[in-house]
C-alpha positions in Angstrom: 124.5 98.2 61.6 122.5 100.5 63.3 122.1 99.8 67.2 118.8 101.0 69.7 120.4 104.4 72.0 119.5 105.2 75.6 120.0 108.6 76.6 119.6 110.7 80.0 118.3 114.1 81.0 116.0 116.0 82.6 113.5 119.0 81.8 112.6 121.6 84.0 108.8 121.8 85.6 106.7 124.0 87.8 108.0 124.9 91.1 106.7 123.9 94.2 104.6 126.5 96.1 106.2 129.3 97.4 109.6 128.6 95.5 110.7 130.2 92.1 113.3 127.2 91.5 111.8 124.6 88.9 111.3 120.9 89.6 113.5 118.6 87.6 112.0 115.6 86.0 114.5 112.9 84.8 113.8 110.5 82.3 115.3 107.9 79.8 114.7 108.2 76.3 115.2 104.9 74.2 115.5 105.1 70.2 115.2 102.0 68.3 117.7 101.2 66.1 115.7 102.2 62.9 114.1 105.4 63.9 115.5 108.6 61.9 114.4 111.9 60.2 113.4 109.7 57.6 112.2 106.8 59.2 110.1 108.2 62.3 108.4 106.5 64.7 105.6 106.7 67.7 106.7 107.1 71.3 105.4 105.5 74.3 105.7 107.4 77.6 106.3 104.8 80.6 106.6 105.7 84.8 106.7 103.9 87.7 104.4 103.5 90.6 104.5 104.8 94.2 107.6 105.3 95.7 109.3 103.8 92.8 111.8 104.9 89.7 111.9 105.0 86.0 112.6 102.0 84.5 116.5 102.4 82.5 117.2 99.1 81.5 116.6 98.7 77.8 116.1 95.2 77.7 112.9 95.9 80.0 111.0 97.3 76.5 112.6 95.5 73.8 108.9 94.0 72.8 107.8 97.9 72.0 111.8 98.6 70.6 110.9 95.6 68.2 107.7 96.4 67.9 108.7 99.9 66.1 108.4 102.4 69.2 110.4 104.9 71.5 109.9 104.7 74.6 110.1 107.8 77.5 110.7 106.3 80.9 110.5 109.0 83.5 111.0 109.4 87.3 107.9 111.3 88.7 108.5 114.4 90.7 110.0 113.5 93.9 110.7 110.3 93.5 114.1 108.8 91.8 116.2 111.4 90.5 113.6 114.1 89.9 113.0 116.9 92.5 110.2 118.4 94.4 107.2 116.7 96.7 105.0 114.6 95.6 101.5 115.9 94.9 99.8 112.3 94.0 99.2 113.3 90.1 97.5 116.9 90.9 97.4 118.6 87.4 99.0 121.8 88.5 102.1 120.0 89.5 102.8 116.2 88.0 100.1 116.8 85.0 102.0 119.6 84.3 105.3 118.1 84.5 103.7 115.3 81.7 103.5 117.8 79.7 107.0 119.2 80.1 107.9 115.9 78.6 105.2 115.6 75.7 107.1 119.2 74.6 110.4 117.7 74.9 109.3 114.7 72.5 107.7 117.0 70.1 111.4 118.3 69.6 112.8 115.3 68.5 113.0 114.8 64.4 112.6 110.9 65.0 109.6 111.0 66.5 106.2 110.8 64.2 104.4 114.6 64.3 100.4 114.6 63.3 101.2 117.7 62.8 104.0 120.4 64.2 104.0 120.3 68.1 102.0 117.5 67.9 103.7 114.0 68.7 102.1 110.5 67.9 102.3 108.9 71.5 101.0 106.3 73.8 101.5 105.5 77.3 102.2 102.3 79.5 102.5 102.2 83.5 100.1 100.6 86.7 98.8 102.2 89.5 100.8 105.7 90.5 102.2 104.4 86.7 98.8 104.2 85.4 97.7 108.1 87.1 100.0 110.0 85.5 98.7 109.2 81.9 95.2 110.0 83.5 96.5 113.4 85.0 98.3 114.4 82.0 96.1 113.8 79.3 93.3 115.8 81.4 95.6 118.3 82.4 96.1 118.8 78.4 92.4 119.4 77.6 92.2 121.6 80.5 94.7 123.5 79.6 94.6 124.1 75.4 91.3 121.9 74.6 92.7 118.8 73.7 95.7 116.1 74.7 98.3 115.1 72.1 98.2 112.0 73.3 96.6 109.7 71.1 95.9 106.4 73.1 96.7 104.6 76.7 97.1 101.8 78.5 97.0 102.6 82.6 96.7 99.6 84.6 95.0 99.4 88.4 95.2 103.2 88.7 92.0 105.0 90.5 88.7 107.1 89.1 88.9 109.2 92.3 91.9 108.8 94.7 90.1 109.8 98.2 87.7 107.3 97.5 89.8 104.8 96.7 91.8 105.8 100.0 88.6 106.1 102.4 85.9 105.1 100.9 83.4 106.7 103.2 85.8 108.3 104.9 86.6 105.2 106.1 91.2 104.6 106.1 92.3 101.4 103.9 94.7 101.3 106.7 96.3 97.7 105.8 97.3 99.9 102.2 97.3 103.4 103.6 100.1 101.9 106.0 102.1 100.5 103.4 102.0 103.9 101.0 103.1 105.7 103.8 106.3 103.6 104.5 107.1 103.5 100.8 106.4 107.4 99.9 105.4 109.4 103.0 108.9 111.4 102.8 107.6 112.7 99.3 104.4 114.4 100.7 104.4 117.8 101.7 104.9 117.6 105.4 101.4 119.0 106.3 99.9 116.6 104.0 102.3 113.8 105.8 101.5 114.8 109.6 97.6 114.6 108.4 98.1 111.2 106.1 99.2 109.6 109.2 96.5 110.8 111.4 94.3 108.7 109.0 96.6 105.9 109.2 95.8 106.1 113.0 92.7 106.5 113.3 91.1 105.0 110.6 88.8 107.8 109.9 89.0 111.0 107.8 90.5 113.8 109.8 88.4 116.3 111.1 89.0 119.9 111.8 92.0 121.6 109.7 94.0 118.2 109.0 90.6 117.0 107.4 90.0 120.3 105.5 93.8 120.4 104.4 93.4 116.5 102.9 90.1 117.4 101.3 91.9 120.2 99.3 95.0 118.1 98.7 93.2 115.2 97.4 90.2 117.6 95.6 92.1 117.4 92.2 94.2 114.1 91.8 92.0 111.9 89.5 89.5 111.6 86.8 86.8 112.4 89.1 87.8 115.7 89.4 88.3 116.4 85.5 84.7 114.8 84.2 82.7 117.0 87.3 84.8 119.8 85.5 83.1 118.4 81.9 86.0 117.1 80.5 85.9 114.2 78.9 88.9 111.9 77.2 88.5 111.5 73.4 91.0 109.1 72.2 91.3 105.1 72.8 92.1 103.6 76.5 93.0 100.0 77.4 92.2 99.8 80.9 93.3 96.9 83.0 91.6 96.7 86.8 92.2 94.2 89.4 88.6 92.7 90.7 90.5 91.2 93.7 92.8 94.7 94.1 91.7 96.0 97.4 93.3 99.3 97.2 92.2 100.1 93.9 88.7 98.0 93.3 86.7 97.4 90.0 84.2 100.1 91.1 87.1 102.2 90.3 88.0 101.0 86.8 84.2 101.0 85.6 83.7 104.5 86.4 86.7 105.2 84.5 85.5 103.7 81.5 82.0 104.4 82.0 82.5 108.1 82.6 86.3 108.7 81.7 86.0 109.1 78.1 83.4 110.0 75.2 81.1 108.0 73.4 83.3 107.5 70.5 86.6 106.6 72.3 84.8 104.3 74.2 84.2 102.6 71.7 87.1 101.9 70.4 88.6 101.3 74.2 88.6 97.8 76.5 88.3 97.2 80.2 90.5 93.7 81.2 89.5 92.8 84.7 91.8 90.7 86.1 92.3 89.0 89.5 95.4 90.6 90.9 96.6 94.2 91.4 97.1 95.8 95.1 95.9 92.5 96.2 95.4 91.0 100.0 93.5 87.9 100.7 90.6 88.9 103.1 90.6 86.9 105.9 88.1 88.9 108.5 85.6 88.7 106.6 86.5 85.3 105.4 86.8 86.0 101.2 87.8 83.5 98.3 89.6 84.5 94.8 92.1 82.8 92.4 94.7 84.9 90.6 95.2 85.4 86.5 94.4 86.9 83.5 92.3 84.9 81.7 90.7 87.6 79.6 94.0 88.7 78.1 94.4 85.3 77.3 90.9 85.3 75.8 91.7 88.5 73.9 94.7 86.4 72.0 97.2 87.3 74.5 99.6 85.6 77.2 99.4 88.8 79.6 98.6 92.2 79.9 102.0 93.5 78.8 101.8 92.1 75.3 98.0 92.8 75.0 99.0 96.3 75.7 101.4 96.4 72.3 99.3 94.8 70.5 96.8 97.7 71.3 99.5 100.4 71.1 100.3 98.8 67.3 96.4 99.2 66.6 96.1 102.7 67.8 99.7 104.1 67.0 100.7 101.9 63.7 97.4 101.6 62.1 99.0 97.6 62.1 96.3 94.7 62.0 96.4 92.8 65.4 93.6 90.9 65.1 92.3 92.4 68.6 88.8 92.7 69.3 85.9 93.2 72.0 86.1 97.1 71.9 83.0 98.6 73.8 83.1 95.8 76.1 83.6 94.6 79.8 86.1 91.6 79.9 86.3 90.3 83.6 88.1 87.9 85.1 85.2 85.4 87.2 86.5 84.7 91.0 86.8 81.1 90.0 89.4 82.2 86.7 87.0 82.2 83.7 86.8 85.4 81.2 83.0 87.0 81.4 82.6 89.8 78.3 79.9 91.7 78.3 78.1 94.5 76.7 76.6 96.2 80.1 76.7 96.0 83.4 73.4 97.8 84.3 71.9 96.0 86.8 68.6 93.9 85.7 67.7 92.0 88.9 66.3 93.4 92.8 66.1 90.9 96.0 64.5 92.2 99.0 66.0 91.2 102.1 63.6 93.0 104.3 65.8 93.5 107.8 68.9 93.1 108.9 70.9 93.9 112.4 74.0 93.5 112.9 76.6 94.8 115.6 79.6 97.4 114.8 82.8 97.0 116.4 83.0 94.2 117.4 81.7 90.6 116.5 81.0 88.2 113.7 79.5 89.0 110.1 76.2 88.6 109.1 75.3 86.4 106.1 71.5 87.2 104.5 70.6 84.7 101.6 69.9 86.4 98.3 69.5 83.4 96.2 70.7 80.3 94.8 72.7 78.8 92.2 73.8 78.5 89.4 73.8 82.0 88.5 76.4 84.2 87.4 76.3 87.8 88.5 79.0 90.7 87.7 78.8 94.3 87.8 78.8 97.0 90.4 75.8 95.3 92.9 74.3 98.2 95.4 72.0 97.8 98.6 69.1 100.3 99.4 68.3 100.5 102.8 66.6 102.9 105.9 69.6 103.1 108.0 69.3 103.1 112.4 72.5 103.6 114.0 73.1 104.3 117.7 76.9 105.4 117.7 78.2 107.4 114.8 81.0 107.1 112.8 81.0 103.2 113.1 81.4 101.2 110.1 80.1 98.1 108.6 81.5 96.3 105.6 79.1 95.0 102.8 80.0 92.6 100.0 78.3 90.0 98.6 79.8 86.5 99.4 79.4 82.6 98.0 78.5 79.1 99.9 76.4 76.4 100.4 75.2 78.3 104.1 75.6 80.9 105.9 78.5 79.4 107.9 80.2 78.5 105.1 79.3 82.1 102.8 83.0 83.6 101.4 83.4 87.4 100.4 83.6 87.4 96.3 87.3 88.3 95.5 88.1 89.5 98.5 86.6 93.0 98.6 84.0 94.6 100.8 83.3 98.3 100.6 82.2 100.2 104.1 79.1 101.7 105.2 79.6 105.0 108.1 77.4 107.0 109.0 78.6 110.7 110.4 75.8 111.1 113.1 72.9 108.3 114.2 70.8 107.5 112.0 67.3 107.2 112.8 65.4 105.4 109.4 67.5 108.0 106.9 67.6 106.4 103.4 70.8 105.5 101.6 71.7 103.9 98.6 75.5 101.5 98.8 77.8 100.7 96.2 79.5 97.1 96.9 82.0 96.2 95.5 81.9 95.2 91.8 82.6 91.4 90.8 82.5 88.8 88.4 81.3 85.3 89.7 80.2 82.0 88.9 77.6 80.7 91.6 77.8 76.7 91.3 74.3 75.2 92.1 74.2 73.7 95.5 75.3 77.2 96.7 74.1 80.3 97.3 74.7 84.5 96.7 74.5 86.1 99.9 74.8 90.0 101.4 77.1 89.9 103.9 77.5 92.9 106.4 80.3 92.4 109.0 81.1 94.5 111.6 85.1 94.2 110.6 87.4 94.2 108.2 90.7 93.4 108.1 91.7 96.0 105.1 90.3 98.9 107.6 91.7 97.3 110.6 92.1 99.9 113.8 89.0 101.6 113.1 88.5 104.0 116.3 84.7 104.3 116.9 83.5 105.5 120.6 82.1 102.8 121.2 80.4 99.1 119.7 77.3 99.8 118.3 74.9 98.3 116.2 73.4 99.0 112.8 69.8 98.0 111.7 68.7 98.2 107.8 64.8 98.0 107.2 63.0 97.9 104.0 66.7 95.9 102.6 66.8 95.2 98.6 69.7 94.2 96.9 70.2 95.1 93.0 72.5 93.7 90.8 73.3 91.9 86.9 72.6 88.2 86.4 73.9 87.3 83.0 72.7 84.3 80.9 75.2 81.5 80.1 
C-alpha cells in the first residue's frame, strides 16, 4: 500500500546585492500517498512567520494530505535553513524566491498543470506566513502579467508594512521590540542599526536612517503593487485579527477592498476574528474577548479547516457547502459573527471641540451616542488640528461604557494622530481603527483621544503639549439588527 513521502531540498534564488552567489531556499515537499502521473493533484505552498521555520512534520498537514493535496513547506530567505537577509517580502528578493519554488512544482509530473508551466496551487501561512503569498503572487503579474497561483488563504498579514509598523510615523514599539528580538539578525545591518533607532525613539528616523527605511520598506506589501495598478484576479480567504495590534483590521479591509479585482472579490471572504498579534490595551484602558465565531458561522470549527474547505472549493472544484463570498464576516468585541455587505460609512456625529494634553496625562472620552447600536467598519474623525509642539502623538479609538469614567477602547486598538510641525487650524481627515461591536443600551459609543498608549510606549516628544480639534465630526456604519 502506497504511503504519503516527505522529501528535502533547496533551489537556488537571487543574490543578495552586490554578491553573485545565489540564495538557497529550503523547503519540504509532502506527496500524498495517491498522487502519481496518473492520478495528479493540486499543491499548497505553506511558510512560516517572522523569525520562524518551515513546518517538516507531516502529521502537521494531514487534513490537506487527506484532503487530496501536496503541500510545499518552505524556509524564507534567511531564516531556517535558507540563506541570505531578510528583505520583509520585497518582490525583488523573497517574491522572487516564491517563484523559484512555483517553477520547481511545475516540474513535478504529480502535480495538476492548467496547462504546461502552469501548476494548480494554493497557499496557507499567517502574518510573515501570510506576506509571502501576497508578495509572490504580485511579484508574478509584475513580472509576466499574471500569477499561476490560483487561490489563497493569508492570515493577519499587512496591506502596507510601514504603516502597519508606524502608523504616522509613529513606532508600535511594544511589537517593533519584539520583531527585533526574534529576527533583527536577518536584516541587512543598515536596515537593523536604523530599525532600532525606531525602536528607541518611537518615531520615524529622520535624516539618512529615515530615507534608507523609506526605500527599504517602499516595496514590501500590497500597497505598493495596487499604486503600481496591479490588481489580484483569482479567489483570497482573508483572515484579520480585529483585536491584532500589530496588524489591525484597517489592514485586512484595504486588502480586500483594494487587493483584488472585481470578480475575484467576489468569489473571496474576509473572517475577522479576535486574536492575531494580540495585547490587551491597558493605557488606554480597552476590552475584547478572543475566538472565531465567524468560522464557526461559516460551518467551521477554526480557521485552519475553513481554509481546506476553501482550498477544496477553489482547487477541486469539490462542493463544501461554503458561502458568504463578497462579504465582511467580523467577529463583534463581545464574540458574535456580524456579515455584512459594506462597510461604507452611513452615519456623522459632531463633536464640536475637543482639548486634550500630549505626553503626558489621562484620556479624554467625548460622547457620540447611546445604545443599543451596533457599529463596524473603518470609523474616521475630521477635524481642524492646533498643536503647540510637533511631533507629539495622540491616540484615537472609539471606546464603550455607561460614562465617561467607565468608556473601554473597542478591541483594544487605537490608531495615532502626529503632526510633523504645529498645527495652527490645518484640516485632516483620521482613520481609527476598524471594529465590530455591540453597544448594549444603558451604554454609550464614545471618541476617545488619549495622550498615551501603551502599544507606542517611549514616545520621545520635546516636550508635553497639547492638541485641540475644532469643528470635530465623527463618521462611521451603524448596522440594523
Amino acid at each position: 500500500m502506497a504511503e504519503d513521502t516527505v522529501t528535502t531540498g533547496c533551489v537556488l534564488s537571487v543574490p543578495e546585492p552586490g554578491t553573485s552567489v545565489p540564495v538557497r531556499i529550503c523547503y519540504s515537499l509532502f506527496k500524498p500517498a495517491v498522487a502519481s502521473a496518473t492520478h495528479t493533484v493540486p499543491l499548497i505552498f505553506s511558510s512560516h512567520g517572522w523569525g520562524g521555520s518551515r513546518t517538516k512534520d507531516i502529521r502537521q498537514f494531514r487534513a490537506h494530505l487527506d484532503a487530496g493535496f501536496g503541500v510545499l513547506s518552505f524556509d524564507q530567505r534567511s531564516f531556517g535553513e535558507s540563506t541570505g537577509v531578510a528583505h520583509v517580502m520585497n518582490p525583488d528578493y523573497e517574491g522572487r524566491d516564491v517563484i523559484k519554488l512555483v517553477d520547481l512544482v511545475a516540474g513535478l509530473d504529480w502535480v495538476t498543470k492548467q496547462r504546461p508551466g502552469d501548476p494548480l496551487i494554493g497557499a496557507i501561512g499567517g502574518s510573515y506566513g501570510g506576506g509571502y503569498q501576497l508578495a509572490g503572487a504580485f511579484t508574478e503579474l509584475r513580472d509576466s502579467g499574471r500569477t499561476r497561483f490560483d487561490a489563497l488563504a493569508p492570515e493577519i498579514t499587512w496591506w502596507d508594512l510601514k504603516r502597519s509598523l508606524a502608523p504616522s510615523e509613529t513606532a508600535r514599539t511594544i511589537w517593533l521590540s519584539s520583531l527585533y528580538a526574534v529576527g533583527g539578525k536577518n536584516l541587512p545591518p543598515s536596515i537593523g542599526k536604523a530599525f532600532l533607532t525606531l525602536v528607541a525613539t518611537g518615531a520615524w528616523p529622520t535624516g539618512k536612517a529615515g530615507r534608507e527605511l523609506d526605500r527599504f520598506f517602499a516595496h514590501n506589501g500590497p500597497a505598493w503593487h495596487v499604486a503600481q495598478g496591479r490588481k489580484l484576479d483569482i479567489p483570497v480567504l482573508f483572515e484579520q485579527g480585529l483585536t491584532d495590534n500589530l496588524f489591525n483590521l484597517n489592514e485586512g479591509l484595504s486588502n480586500f477592498d483594494r487587493a483584488l479585482t472585481p470578480r475575484a472579490r467576489a468569489r473571496s471572504l474576509l473572517v475577522g476574528h479576535n486574536g492575531g498579534h494580540a495585547l490587551p490595551s491597558v493605557v488606554p484602558p480597552g476590552y475584547g474577548t478572543s475566538g472565531d465565531p465567524c468560522s464557526i458561522a461559516l460551518g467551521s470549527p477554526n480557521f485552519a479547516d475553513l481554509a481546506v474547505r476553501f482550498l477544496r472549493l477553489q482547487l477541486l472544484g469539490q462542493s463544501t457547502g461554503l458561502t458568504g463570498f463578497g462579504a465582511y464576516h467580523l467577529a463583534t468585541a463581545d464574540g458574535r459573527c456580524l456579515t455584512q455587505r459594506s462597510l461604507v460609512s452611513n452615519t456623522s456625529r459632531r463633536l464640536g471641540k475637543i482639548a486634550t494634553p500630549t505626553g503626558v496625562g489621562v484620556p479624554v472620552n467625548v460622547k457620540i451616542a447611546a445604545g443599543p447600536l451596533t457599529v463596524a467598519g473603518t470609523p474616521r474623525v475630521s477635524a481642524n488640528v492646533y498643536t503647540i509642539v510637533p511631533r507629539t502623538p495622540a491616540f484615537l479609538a472609539l471606546s464603550v461604557g455607561t460614562s465617561p469614567l467607565t468608556a473601554r477602547v473597542i478591541q483594544n486598538n487605537t490608531l495615532p494622530l502626529r503632526e510633523k510641525r504645529a498645527a495652527h487650524g490645518v484640516r485632516r481627515t483620521i482613520e481609527l481603527p476598524a471594529i465590530a461591536v455591540d453597544v448594549p443600551a444603558g451604554q454609550n459609543l464614545y471618541l476617545t483621544v488619549s495622550p498615551v498608549a501603551d502599544m507606542f510606549a517611549g514616545q520621545r516628544a520635546p516636550l508635553p503639549g497639547a492638541l485641540l480639534l475644532k469643528n470635530t465630526t465623527v463618521s462611521y456604519r451603524t448596522i440594523s439588527r
